[in-house]
Backbone as ProteinMPNN parsed JSONL, in Angstrom:
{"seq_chain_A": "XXXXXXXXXXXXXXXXXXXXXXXXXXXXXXXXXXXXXXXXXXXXXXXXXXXXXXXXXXXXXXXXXXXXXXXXXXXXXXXXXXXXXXXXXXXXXXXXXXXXXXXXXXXXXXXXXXXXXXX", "coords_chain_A": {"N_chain_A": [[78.855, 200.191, 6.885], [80.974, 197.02, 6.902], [83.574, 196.128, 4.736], [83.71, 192.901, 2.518], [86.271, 191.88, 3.251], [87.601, 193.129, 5.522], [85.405, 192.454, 7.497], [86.173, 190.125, 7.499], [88.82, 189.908, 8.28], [88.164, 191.081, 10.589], [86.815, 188.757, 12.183], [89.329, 187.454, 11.635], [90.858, 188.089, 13.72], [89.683, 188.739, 16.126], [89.301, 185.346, 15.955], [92.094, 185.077, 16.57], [93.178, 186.241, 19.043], [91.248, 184.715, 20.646], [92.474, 182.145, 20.561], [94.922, 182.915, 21.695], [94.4, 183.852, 24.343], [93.457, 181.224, 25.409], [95.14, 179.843, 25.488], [96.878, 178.798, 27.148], [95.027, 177.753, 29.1], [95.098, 175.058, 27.464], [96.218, 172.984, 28.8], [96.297, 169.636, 30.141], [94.261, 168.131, 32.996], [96.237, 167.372, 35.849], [97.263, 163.769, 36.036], [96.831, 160.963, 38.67], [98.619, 159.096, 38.545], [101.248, 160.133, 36.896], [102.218, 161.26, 39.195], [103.529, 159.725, 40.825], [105.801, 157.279, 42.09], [109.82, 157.666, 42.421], [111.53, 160.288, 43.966], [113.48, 163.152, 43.637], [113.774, 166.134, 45.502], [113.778, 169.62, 44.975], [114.141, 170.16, 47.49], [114.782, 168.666, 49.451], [117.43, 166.032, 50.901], [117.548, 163.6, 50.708], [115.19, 161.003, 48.929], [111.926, 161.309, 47.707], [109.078, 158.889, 47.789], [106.412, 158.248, 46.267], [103.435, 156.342, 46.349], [101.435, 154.761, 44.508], [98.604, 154.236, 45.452], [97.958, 156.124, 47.561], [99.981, 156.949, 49.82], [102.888, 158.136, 51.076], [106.161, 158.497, 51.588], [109.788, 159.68, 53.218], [112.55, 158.279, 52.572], [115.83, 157.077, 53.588], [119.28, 156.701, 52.129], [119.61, 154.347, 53.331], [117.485, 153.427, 53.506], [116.421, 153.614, 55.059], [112.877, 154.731, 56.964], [112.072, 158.043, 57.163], [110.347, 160.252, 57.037], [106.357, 160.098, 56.979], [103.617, 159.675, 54.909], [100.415, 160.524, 53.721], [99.127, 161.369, 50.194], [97.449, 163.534, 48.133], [95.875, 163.925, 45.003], [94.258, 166.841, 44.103], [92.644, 168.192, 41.725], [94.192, 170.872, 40.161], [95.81, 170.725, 42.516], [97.931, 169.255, 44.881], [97.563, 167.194, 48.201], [99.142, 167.465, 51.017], [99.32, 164.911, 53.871], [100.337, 164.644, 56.92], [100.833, 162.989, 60.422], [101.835, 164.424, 62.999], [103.256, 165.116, 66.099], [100.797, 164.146, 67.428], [98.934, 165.198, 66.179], [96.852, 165.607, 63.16], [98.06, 167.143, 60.265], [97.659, 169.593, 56.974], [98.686, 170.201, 53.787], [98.99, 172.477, 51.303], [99.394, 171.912, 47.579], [99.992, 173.97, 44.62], [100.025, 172.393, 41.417], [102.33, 173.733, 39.489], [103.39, 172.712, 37.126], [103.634, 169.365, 35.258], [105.616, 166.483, 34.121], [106.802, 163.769, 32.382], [109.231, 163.065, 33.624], [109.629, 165.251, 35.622], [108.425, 167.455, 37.94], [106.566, 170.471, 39.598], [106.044, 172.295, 42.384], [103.689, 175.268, 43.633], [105.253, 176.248, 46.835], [103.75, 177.274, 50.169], [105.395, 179.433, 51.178], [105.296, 181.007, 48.563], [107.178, 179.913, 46.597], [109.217, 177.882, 44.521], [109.223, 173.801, 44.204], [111.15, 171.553, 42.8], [110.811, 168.185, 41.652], [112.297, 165.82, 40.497], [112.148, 162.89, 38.621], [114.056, 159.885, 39.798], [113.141, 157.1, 39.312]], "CA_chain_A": [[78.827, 198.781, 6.653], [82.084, 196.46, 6.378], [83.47, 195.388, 3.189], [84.081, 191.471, 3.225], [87.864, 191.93, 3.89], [87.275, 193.905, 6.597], [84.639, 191.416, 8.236], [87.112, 188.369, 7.611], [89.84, 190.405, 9.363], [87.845, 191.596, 12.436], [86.951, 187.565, 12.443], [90.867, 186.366, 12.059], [91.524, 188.868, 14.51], [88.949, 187.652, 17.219], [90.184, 184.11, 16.495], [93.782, 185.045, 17.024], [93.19, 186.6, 20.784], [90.836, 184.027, 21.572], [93.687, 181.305, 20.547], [96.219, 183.291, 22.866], [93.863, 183.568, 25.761], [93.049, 180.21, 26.051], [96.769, 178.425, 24.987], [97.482, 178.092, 28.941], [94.269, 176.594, 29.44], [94.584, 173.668, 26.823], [96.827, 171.944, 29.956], [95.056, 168.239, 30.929], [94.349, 168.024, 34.185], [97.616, 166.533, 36.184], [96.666, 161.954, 37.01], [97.48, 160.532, 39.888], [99.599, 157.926, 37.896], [101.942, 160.904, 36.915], [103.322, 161.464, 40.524], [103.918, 157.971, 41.618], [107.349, 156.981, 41.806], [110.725, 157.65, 43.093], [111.491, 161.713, 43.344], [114.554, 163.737, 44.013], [113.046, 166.902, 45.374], [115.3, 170.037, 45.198], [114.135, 171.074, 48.986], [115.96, 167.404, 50.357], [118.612, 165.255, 50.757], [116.576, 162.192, 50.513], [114.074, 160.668, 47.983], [110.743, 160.942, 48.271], [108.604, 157.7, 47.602], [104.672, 158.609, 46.1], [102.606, 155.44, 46.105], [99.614, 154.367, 43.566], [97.666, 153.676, 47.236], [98.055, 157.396, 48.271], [100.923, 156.707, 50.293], [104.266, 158.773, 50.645], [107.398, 158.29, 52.149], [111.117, 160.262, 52.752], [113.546, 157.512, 53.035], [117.133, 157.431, 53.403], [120.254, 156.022, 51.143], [119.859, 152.977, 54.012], [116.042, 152.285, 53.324], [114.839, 154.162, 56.657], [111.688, 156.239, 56.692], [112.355, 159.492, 57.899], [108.996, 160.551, 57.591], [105.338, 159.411, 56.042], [102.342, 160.296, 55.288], [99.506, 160.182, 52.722], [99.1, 162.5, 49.412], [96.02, 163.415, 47.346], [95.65, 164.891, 44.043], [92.565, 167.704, 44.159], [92.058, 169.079, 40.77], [95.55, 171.153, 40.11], [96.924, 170.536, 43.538], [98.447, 167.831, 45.815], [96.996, 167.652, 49.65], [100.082, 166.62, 52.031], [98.875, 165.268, 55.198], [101.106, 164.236, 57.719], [100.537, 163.415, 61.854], [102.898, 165.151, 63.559], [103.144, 165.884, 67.392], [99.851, 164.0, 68.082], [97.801, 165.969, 65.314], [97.269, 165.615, 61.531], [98.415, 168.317, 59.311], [97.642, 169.146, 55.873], [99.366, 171.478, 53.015], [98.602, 172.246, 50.127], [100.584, 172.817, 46.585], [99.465, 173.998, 43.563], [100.998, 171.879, 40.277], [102.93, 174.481, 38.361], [103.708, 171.99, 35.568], [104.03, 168.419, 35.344], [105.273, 166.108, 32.827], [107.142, 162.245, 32.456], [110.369, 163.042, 34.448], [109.57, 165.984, 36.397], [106.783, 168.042, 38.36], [106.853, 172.036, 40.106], [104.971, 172.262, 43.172], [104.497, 176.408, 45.001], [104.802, 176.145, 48.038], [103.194, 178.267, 50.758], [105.508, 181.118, 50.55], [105.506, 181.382, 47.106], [109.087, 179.715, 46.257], [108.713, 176.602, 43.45], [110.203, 173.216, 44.251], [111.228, 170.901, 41.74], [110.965, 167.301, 41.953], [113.247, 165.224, 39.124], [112.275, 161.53, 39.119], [114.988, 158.908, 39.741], [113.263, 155.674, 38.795]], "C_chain_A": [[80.24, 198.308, 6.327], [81.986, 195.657, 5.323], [83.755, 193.698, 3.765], [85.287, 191.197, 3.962], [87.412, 192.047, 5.116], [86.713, 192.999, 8.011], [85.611, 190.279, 8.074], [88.287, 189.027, 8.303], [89.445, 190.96, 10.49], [88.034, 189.65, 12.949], [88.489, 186.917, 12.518], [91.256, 186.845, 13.564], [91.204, 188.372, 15.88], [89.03, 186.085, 17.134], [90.91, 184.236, 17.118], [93.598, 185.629, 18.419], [92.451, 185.264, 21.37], [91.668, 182.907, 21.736], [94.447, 181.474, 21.777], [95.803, 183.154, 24.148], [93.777, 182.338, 26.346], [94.141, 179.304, 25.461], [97.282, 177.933, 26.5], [95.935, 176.903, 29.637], [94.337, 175.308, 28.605], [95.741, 172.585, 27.413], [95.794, 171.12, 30.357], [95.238, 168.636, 32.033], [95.77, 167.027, 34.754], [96.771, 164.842, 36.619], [97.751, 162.159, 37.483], [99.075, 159.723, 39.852], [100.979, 158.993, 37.649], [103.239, 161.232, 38.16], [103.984, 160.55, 41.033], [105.01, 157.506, 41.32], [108.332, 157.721, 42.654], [111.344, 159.57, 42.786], [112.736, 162.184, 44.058], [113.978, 164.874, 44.275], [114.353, 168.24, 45.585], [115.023, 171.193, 46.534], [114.947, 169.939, 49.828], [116.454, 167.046, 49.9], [118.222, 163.732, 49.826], [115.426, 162.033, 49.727], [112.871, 160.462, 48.739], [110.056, 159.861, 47.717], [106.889, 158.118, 47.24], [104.834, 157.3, 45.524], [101.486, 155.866, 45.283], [98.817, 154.377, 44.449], [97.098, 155.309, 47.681], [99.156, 157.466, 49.097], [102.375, 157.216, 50.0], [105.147, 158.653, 51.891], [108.748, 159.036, 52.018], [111.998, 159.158, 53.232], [114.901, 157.673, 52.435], [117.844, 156.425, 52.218], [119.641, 154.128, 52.311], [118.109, 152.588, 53.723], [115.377, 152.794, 54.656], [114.284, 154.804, 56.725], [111.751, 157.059, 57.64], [110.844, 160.131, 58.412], [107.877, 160.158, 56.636], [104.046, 160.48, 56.185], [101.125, 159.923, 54.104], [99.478, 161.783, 51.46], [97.993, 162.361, 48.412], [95.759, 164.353, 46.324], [94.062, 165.41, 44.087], [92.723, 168.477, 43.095], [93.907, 169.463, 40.225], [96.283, 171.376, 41.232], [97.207, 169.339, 44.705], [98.602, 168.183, 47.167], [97.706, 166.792, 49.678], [99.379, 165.893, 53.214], [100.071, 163.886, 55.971], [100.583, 164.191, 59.139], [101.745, 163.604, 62.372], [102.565, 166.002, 64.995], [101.593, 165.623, 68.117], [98.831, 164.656, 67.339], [98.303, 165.984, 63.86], [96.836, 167.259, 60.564], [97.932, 168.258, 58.125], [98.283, 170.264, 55.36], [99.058, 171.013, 51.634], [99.153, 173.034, 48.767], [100.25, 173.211, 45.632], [100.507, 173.56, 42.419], [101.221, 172.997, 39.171], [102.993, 173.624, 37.198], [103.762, 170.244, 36.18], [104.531, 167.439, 34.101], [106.31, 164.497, 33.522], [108.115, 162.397, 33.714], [110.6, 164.323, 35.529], [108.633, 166.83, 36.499], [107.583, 169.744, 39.079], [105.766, 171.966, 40.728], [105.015, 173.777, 43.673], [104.291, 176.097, 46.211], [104.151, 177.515, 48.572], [103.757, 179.569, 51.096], [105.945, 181.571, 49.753], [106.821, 180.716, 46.256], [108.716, 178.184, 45.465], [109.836, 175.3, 44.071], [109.775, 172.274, 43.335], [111.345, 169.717, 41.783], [111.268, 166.174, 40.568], [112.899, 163.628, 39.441], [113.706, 160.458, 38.704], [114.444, 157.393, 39.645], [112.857, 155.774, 37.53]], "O_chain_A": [[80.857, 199.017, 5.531], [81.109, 194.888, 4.929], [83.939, 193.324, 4.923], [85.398, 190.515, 4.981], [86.868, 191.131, 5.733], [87.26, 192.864, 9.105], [85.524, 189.448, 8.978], [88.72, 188.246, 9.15], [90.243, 191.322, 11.354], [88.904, 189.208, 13.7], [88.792, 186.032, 13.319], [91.826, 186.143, 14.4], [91.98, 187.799, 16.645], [88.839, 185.475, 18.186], [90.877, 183.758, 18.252], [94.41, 184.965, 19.062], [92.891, 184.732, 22.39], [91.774, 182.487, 22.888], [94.645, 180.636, 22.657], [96.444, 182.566, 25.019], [93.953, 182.186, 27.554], [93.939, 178.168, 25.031], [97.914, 176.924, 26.812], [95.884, 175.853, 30.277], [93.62, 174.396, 29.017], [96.132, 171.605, 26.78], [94.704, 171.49, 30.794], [96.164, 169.397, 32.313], [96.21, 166.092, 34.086], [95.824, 164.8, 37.405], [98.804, 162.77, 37.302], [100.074, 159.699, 40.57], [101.933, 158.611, 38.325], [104.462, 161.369, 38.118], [105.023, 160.691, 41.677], [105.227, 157.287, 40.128], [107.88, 158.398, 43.578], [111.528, 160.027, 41.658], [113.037, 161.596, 45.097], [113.335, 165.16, 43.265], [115.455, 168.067, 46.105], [115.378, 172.363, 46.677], [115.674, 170.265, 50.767], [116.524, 167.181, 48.678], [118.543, 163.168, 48.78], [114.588, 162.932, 49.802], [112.652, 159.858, 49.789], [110.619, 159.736, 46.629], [106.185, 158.272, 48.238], [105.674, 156.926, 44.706], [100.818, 156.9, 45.304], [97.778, 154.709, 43.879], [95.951, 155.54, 48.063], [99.407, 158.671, 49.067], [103.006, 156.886, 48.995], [104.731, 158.727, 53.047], [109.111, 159.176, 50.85], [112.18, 159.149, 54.449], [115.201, 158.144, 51.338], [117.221, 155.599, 51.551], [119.394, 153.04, 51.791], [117.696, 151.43, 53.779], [114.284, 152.534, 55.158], [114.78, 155.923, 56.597], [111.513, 156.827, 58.825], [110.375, 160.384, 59.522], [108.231, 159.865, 55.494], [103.661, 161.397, 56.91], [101.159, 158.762, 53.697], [99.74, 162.937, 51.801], [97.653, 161.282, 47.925], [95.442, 165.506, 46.615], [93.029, 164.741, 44.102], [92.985, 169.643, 43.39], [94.719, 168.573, 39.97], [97.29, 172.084, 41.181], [96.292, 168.681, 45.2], [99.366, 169.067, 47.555], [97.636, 165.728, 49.063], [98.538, 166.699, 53.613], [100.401, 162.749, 55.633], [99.872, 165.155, 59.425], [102.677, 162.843, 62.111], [101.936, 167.053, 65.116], [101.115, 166.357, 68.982], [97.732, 164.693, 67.893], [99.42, 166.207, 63.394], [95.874, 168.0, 60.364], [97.625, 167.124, 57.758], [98.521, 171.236, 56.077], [98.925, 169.934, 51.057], [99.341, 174.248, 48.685], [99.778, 172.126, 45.292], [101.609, 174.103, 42.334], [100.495, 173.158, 38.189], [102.487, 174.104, 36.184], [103.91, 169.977, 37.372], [103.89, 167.558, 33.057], [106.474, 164.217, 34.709], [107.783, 161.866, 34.774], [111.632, 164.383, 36.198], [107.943, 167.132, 35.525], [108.776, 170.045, 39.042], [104.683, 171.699, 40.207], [106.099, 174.057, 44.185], [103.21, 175.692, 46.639], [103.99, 178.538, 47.906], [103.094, 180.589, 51.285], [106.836, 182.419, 49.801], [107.264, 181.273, 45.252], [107.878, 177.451, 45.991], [110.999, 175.572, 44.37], [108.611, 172.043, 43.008], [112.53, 169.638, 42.108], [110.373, 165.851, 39.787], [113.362, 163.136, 40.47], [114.213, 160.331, 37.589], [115.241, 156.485, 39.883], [112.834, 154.776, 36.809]]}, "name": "protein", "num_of_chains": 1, "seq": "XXXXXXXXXXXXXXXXXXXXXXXXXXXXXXXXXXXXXXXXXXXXXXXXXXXXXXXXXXXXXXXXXXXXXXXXXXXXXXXXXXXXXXXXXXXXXXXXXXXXXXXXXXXXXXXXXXXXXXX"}
């Protein structure tokens, strides 16, 4: 039989792991509102543009869209989809982190890009 100690230190003990296990889960889910805005990404030259609408854009220093498309937060990741070549694409990123002034997307072969907002 355990003395009381004993029993109050198996119990701190099984707090304290279950704490540690679950400190990565007590991340909110990423909102939509979060991404929206003006982004420096550190795979281009050019800013990317995420709309409140769904709506994304790469436009240049002159204001010309390079390329468009639509973007959709699913849970912890953001569905690209682009038409390209007569057929629509999609990709998909999983949100490493996000927070006020900057987000971490992986891409598909594993390599993180970082997107710093400029507005």
């Amino acid at each position: 039989m355990l003395s009381s100690v004993a029993r109050r230190r198996r119990s701190f003990v099984a707090a304290a792991a279950i704490a540690l296990l679950s400190a990565g889960c007590g991340q909110s889910a990423p909102r939509q509102e979060q991404f929206v805005g003006k982004w420096k990404s550190s795979r281009l030259a050019t800013p990317l543009h995420m709309y409140k609408n769904g709506e994304w854009e790469i436009r240049t220093e002159e204001d010309s869209v390079l390329q468009f498309g639509v973007w959709q937060l699913d849970g912890r990741r953001i569905v690209w989809s682009i038409k390209m070549e007569g057929r629509l694409d999609h990709e998909e990123n999983a949100v490493l982190s996000v927070g006020q002034r900057r987000f971490e997307l992986r891409e598909r072969d594993g390599s993180v890009t970082v997107f710093e907002r400029l507005d």
